[in-house]
Phi, psi and omega in degrees: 000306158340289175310321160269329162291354147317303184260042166247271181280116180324167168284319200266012170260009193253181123219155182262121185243121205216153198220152183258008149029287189222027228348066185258003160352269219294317197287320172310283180344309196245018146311294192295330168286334153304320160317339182119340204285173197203003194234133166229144241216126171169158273197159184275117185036036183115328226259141216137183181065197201292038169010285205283007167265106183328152186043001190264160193281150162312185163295185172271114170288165171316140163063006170301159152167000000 
């Protein structure tokens, strides 16, 4: 999806906002950094992502890796 809003929007108008779901978060990142992207959009100690879904994961906190 990235790779097509690329060839709209510049990288350096975007940012990524990425929820860890499936905990491919970091690895998303660090696709969009190849890509050009520079800006992430991500949480505070985790904290974020779906509350109101039983079991589901937070955002990629600050400093994951």
């Amino acid at each position: 999806m990235l790779k097509s809003v690329l060839e709209i929007v510049p990288a350096q108008r975007l940012a990524c906002h990425f929820h860890d779901m499936s905990g491919m978060a970091l690895a998303n990142v660090d696709m969009a950094l190849e890509d050009g992207i520079r800006i992430f959009d991500s949480a505070a100690g985790g904290v974020g992502g779906r509350p109101y879904a039983p079991g589901a994961a937070g955002n990629l906190p600050p400093g994951n890796s």
